[in-house]
LOVEX-456181 format. One record per residue (C-alpha): residue number from 1; x, y, z negated; residue in three letters. Coordinates in Angstrom, 1 decimal. Layout:
NUM; X; Y; Z; ALA
...
This chain:
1; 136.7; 106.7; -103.2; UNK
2; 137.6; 104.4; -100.5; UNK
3; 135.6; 102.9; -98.1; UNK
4; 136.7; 99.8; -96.5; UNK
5; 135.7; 97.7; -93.5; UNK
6; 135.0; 93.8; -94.4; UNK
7; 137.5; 92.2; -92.0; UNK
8; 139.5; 89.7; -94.1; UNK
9; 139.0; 87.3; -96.7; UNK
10; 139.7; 89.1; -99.3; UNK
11; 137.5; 92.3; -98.6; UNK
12; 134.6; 89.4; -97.7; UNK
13; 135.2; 87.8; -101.0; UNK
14; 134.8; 90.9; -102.5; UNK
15; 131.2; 91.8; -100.8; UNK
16; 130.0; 88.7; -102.5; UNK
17; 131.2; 89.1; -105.6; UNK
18; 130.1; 92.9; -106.1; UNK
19; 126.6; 92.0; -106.9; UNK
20; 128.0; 88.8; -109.6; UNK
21; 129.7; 92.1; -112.0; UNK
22; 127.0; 94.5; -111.5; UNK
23; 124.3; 92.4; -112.7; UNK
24; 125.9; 90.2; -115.5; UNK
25; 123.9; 91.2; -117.9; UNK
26; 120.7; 91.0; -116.1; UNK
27; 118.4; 88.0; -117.2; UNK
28; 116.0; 87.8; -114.4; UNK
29; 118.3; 88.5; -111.6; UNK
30; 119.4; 85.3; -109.5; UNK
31; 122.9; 85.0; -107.7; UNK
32; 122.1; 84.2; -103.9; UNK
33; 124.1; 81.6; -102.5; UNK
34; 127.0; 82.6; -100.6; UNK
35; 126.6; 80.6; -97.6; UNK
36; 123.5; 81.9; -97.3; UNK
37; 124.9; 85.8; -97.1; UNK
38; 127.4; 84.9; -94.9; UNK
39; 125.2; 83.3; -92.0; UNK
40; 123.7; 86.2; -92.1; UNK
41; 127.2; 87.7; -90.4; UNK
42; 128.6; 84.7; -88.7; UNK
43; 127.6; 84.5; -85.2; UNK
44; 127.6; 81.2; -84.7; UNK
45; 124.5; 80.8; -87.0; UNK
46; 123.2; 84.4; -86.5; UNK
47; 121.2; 84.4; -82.8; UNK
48; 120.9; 88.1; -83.4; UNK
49; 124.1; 88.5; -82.4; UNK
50; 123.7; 87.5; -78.8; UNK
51; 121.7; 91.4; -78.6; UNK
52; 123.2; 92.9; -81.8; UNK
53; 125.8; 93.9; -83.5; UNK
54; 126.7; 94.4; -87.4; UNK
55; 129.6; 95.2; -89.8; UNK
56; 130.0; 95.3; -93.7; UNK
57; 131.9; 97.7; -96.0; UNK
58; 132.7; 97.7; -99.3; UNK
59; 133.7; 101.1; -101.8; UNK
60; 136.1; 101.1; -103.7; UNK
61; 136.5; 103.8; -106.7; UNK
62; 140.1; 105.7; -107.5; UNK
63; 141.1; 102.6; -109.6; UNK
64; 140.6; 100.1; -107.0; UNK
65; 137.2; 98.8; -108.7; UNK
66; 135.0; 97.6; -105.9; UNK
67; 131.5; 100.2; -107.0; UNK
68; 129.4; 99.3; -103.8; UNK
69; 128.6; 97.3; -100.6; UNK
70; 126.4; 97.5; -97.5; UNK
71; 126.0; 96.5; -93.7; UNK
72; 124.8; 98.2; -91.0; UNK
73; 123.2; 96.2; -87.8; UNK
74; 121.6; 96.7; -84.5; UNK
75; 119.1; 94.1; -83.2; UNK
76; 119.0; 95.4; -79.3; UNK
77; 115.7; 93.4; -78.6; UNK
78; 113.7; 95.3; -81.4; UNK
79; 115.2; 98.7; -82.1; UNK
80; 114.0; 100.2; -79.0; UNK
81; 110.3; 99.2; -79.4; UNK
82; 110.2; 101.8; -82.1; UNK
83; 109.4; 105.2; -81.6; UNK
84; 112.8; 105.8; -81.4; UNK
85; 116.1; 103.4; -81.2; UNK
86; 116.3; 102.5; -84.7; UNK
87; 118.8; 100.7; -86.5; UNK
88; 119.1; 98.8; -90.1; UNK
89; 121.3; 98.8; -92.9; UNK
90; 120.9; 95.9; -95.7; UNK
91; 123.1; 94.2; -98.5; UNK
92; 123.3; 97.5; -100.2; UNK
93; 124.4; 97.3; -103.8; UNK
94; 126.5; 100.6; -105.8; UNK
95; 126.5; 101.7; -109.1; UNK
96; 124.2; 104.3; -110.6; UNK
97; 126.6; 107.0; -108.8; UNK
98; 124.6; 109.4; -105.7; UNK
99; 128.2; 110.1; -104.3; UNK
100; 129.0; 106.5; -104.0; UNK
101; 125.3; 105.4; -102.4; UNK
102; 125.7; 108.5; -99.8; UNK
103; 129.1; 107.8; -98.7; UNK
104; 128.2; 104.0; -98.2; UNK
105; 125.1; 105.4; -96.1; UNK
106; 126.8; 107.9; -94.2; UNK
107; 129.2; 105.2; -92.6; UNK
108; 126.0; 103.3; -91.8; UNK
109; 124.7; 106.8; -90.1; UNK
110; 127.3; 107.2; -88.2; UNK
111; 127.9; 103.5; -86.9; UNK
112; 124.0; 103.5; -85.8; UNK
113; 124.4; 106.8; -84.3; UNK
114; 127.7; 105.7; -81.9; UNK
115; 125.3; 103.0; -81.1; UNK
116; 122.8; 105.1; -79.6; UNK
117; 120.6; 104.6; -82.5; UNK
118; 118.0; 108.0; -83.7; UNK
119; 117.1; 106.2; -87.0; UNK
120; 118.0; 103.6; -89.5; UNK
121; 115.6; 101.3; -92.2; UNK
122; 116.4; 100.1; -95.1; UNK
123; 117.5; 98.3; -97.1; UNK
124; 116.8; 95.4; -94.4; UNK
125; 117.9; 91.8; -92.7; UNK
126; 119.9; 91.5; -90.0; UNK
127; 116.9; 88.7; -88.9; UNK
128; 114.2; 87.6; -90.2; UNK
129; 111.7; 89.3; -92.4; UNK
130; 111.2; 86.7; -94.8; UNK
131; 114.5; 87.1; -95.8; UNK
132; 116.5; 90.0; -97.9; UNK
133; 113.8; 92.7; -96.8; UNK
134; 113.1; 95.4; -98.8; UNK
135; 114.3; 97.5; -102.2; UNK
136; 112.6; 96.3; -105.3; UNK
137; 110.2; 99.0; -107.3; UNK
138; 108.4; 97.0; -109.3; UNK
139; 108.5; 93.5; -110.8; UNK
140; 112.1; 93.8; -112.5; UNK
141; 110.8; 91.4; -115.2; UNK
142; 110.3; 89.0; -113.0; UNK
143; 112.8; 87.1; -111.0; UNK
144; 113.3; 87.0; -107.2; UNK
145; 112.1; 84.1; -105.0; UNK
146; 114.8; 82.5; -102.8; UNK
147; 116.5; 85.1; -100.3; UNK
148; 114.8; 88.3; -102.0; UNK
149; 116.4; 91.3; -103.2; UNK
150; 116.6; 91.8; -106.8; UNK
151; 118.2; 95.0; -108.1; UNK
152; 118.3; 97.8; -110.6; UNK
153; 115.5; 100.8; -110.9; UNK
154; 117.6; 103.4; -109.7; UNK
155; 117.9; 102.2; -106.2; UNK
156; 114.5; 104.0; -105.0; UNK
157; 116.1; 107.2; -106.6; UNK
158; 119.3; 106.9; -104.8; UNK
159; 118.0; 105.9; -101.1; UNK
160; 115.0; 108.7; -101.7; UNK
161; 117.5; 111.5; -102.7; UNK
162; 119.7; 110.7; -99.4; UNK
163; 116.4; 111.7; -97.5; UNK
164; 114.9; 108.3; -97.2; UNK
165; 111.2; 108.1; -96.1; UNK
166; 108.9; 105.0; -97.8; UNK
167; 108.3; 103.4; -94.1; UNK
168; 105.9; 100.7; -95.9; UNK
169; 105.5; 98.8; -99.3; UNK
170; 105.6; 94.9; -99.5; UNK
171; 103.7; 93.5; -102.0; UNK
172; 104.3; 90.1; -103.7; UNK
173; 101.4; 88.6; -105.2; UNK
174; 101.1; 85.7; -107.5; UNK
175; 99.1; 83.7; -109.7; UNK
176; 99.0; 81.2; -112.5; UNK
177; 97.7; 78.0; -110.3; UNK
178; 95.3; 76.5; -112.4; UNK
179; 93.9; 79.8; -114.2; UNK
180; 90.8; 81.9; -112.4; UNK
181; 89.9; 79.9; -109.9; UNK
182; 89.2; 81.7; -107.0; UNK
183; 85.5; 83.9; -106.1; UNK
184; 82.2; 82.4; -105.4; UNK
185; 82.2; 84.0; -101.8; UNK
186; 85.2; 82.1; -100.9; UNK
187; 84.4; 79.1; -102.7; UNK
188; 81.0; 79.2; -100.4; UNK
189; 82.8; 80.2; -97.2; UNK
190; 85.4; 77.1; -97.8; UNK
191; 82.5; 74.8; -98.0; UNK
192; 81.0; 75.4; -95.4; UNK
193; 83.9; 75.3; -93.0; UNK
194; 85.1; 72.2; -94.4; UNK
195; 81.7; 70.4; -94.1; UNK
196; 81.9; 71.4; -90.3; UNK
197; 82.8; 68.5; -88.5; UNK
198; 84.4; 70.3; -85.6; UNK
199; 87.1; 71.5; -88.2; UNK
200; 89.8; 69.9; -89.7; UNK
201; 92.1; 70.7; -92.4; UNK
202; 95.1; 68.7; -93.3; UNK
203; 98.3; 68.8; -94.9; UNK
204; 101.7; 67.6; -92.9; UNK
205; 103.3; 64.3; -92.3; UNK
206; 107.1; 63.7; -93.1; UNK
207; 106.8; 60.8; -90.1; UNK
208; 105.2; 63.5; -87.6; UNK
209; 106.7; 66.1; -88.5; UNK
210; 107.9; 67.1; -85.3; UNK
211; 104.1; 67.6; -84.7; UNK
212; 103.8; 69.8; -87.0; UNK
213; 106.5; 71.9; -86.1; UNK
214; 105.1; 72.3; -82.2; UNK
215; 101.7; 73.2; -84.2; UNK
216; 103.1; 75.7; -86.5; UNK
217; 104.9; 77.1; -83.1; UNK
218; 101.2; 77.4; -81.0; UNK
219; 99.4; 78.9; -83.4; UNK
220; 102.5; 81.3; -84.7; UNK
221; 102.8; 82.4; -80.9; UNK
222; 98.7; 83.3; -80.5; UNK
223; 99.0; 85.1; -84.3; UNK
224; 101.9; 86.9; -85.2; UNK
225; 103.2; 88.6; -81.6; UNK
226; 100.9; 91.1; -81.9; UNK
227; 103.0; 92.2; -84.6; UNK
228; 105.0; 94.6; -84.3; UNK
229; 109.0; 93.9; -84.1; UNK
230; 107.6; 90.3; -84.0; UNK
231; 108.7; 87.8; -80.9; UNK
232; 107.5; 85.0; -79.9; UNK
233; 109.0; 81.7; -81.1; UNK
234; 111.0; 79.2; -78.8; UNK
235; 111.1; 75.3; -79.5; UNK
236; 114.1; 75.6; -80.7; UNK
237; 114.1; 78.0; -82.9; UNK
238; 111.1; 75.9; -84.6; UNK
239; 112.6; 73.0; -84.9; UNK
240; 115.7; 74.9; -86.2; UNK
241; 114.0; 76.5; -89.1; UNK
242; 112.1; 73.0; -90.1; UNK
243; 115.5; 71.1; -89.9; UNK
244; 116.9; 73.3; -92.3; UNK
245; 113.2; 73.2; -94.3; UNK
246; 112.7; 69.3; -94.6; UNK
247; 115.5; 69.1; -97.4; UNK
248; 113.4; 71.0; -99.7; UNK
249; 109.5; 70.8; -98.0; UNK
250; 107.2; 69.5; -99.6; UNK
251; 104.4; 68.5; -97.6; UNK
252; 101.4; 68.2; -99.9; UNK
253; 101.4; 72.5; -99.3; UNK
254; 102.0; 72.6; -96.1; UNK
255; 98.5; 72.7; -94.8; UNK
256; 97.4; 73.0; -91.0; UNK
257; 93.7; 74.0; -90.0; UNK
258; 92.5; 72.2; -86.3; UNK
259; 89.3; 73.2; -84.3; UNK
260; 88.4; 70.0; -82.0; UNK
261; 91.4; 68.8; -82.1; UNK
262; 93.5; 72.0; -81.3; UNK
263; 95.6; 73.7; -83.8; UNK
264; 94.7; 77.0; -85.1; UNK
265; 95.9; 78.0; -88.6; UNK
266; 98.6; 77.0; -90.8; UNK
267; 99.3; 77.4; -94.4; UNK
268; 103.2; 76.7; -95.3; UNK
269; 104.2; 76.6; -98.7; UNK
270; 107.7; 75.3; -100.3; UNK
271; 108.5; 75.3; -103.6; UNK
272; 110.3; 78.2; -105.0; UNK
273; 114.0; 77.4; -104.1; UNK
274; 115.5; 80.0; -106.8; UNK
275; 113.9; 77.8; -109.5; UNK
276; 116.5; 75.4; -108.4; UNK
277; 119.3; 77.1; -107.0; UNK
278; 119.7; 79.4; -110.1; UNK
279; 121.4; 76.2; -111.9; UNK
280; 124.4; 76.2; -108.7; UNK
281; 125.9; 79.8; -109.1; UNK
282; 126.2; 81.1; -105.7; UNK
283; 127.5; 78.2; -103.9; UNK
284; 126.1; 75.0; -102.8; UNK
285; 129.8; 73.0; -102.2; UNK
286; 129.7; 68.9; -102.9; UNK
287; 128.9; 70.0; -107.1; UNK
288; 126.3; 72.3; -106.1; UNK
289; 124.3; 70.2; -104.2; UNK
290; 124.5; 67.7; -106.9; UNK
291; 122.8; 70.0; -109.1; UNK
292; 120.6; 70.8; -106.8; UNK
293; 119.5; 67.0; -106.1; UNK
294; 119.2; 66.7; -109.5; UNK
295; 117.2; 69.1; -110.5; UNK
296; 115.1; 68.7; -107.2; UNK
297; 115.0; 65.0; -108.9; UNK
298; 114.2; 66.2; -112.5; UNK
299; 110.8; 68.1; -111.0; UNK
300; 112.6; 71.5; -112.3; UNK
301; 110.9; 73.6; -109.4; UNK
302; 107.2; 74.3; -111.4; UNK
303; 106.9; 77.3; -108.6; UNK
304; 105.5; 77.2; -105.5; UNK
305; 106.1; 80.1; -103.0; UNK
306; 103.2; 80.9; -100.2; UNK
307; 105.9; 81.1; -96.9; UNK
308; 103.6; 81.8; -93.9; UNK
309; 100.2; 82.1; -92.9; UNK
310; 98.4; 82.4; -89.5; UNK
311; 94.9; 81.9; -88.2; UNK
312; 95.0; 82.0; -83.7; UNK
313; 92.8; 85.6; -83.2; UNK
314; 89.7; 83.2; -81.8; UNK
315; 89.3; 81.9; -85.2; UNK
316; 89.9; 85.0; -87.1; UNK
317; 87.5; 86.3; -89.1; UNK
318; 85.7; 82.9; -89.7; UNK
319; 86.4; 82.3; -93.0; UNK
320; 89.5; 80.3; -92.0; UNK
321; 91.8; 81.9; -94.9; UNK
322; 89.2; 80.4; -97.3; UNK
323; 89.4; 76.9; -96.2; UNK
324; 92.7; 76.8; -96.2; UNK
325; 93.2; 78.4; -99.4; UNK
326; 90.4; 75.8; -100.9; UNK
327; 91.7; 73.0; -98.9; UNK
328; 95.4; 72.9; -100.4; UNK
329; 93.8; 74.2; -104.1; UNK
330; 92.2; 70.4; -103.7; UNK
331; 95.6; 69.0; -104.1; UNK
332; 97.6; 72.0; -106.2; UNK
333; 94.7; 72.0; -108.9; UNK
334; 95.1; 67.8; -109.3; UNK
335; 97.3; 66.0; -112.2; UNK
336; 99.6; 65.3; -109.4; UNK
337; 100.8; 68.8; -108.8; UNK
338; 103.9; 69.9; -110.6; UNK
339; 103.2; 73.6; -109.9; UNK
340; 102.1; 75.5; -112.9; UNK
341; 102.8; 79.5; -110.4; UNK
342; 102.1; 80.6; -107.3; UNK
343; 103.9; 83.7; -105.2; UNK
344; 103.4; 84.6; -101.9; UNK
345; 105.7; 85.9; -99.6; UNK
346; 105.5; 89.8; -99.1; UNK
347; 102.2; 91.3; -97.8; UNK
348; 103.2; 94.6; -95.9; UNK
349; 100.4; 97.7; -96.8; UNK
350; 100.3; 98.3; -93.2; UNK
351; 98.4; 94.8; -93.4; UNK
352; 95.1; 95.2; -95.8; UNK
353; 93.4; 92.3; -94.2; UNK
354; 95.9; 89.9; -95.7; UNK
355; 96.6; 92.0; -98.5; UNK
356; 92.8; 91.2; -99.1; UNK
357; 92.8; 87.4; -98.3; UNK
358; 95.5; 87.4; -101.4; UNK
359; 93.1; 88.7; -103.6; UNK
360; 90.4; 87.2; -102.7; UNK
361; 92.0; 84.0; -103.9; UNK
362; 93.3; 85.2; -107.5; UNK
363; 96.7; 87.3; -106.4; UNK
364; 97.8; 89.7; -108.7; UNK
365; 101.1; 92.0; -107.2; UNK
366; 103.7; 90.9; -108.9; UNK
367; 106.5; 93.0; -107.2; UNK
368; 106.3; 95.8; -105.1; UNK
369; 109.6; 96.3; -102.7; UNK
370; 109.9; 99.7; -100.6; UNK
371; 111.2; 99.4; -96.9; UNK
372; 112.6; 102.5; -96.1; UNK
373; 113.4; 105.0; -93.1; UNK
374; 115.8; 107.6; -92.3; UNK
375; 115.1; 109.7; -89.7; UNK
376; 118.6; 111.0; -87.9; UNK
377; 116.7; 114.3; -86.7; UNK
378; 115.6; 115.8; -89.4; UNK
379; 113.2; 118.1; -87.7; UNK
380; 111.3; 115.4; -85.7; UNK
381; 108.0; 114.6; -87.9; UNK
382; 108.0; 111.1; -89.5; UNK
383; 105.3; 108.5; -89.3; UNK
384; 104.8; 106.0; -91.8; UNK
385; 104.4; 101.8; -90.5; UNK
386; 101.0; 102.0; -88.8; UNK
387; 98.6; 99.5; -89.7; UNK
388; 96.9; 96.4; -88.7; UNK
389; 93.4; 96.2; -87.7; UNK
């Protein structure tokens, strides 16, 4: 077998069309869009690369067939806020073969240990966590939401055998929307929030919806940075992420929660891109984004896919989830709604209180994906992803 370094067009060519062979016969499984893989290693679009670093290699078997792929990155401003420097590797993708999987995670070893690194997680994002984080254990009849992994059984099995830790589950839940309803408790606790005249719940404006975006930024800085491995958001970062949103938002589900005035919770939902960009084949040039305005047009999209949510900690524990939850049902539930499903984005199980919120509201897990990590000493005692409280 031969390992090779992605440095030319043909070897990058061939990282993107690795996964394309490998899962031609799977129903469920969605081809991501190329562009969207490759910002993910081009630093011009890729911030992280301002602190990081990352490469990509593809194997290559004794006939020349290309049998598996995978990156390795460093992301300087987080790896060193773990217990020790840790690194990630992501993309992964290898036939059912252990020799093949450990060679491709050996090179990622040993890149992340010139580096200085003591650790690696995978398989991971070099960026955000919304995107491309996490193997998939359960859910394979299902298929992925927009920039998820999707990929066979045997993955676990080949990451656990190399000595792989489960560092924390993500859990995907989803329901039917208009089935179930959601529990008397939170119908109560939404009622009486919303008949508080001091609160406010709305869903965005396309003509403010620069507004919005400085809203969604104030209340994401007050609720997520206590996260760990989670930063605080700049302006433009914001209004980067809801440029590249407002093609596809839809702002009927984007709700925002205000307490005399001031915002304090969002709700951001989008419909479920992959319902779409599963017509376009990997690759949104001039004829795939014809398909993709037309199907956008023909109301294909009957998903909708829960993005964020965030309530500022002074507001926390209010009932704020339930209003919000209510509050966009109000529209969701009405004739006017095109969506017949509902996922959310991942819920880590090192955070029960959301994981709870989820079901309080009807959520069912639908896919469970592991995040795994690989201690470099193998003598030093490992600790799973602590939790939120």
């Amino acid at each position: 077998m031969q390992l090779l370094e992605v440095g030319d067009e043909k070897t990058r060519r061939e990282f993107l069309e690795l996964p394309v062979r490998l899962y031609k016969n799977e129903k469920n499984w969605i081809r991501p869009l190329d562009q969207d893989i490759e910002s993910v290693f081009d630093p011009k679009k890729n911030k992280l690369f301002r602190h990081g670093e990352a490469v990509r290699w593809i194997l290559k078997d004794s006939s020349g067939t290309t049998i598996g792929r995978v990156a390795a990155f460093i992301n300087q401003k987080t790896s060193r806020k773990e217990d020790q420097p840790t690194g990630g590797l992501g993309f992964f993708d290898c036939t059912n073969d252990q020799n093949a999987a450990n060679l491709l995670l050996d090179a990622c070893k040993s890149w992340l240990q010139e580096r200085g690194m003591e650790a690696m997680d995978g398989s991971i994002n070099f960026g955000d966590r919304d995107r491309w984080w996490g193997i998939l254990a359960e859910g394979f009849d299902l298929e992925p939401n927009y920039c998820m992994h999707y990929n066979f059984p045997y993955y676990t099995a080949l990451f656990e055998n190399y000595g792989f830790q489960l560092y924390f589950k993500q859990f995907t839940y989803g329901r039917r929307v208009k089935e179930g309803g959601v529990s008397e408790k939170i119908q109560a606790r939404a009622e009486r929030l919303l008949a508080e005249p001091k609160y406010e719940f709305r869903h965005a404006e396309m003509k403010n919806m620069d507004k919005y975006a400085e809203d969604f930024r104030t209340i994401y800085n007050k609720a997520w940075v206590k996260h760990k491995g989670v930063g605080e958001m700049s302006k433009a970062q914001v209004d980067g992420i809801f440029k590249k949103l407002k093609p596809v938002m839809d702002p009927k589900i984007m709700m925002f929660g205000y307490y005399e005035g001031e915002p304090i919770a969002f709700f951001l939902n989008l419909p479920e891109l992959n319902q779409i960009f599963k017509h376009v084949n990997g690759n949104l040039n001039w004829w795939g984004k014809l398909l993709f305005v037309y199907h956008k047009w023909r109301g294909t999209c009957k998903k909708m896919l829960g993005l964020v949510f965030g309530v500022v900690p002074a507001h926390q524990g209010k009932g704020i989830e339930s209003a919000m939850a209510i509050a966009t049902s109000r529209y969701v539930w009405s004739s006017k709604s095109p969506y017949l499903d509902f996922e959310m984005n991942w819920i880590g199980d090192f955070n029960p209180k959301m994981m709870r919120i989820a079901e309080e509201v009807g959520g069912k897990v639908y896919k469970v994906h592991h995040t795994y990590r690989y201690l470099f000493d193998r003598s030093k005692p490992f600790n799973r992803c602590p939790i939120i409280h």
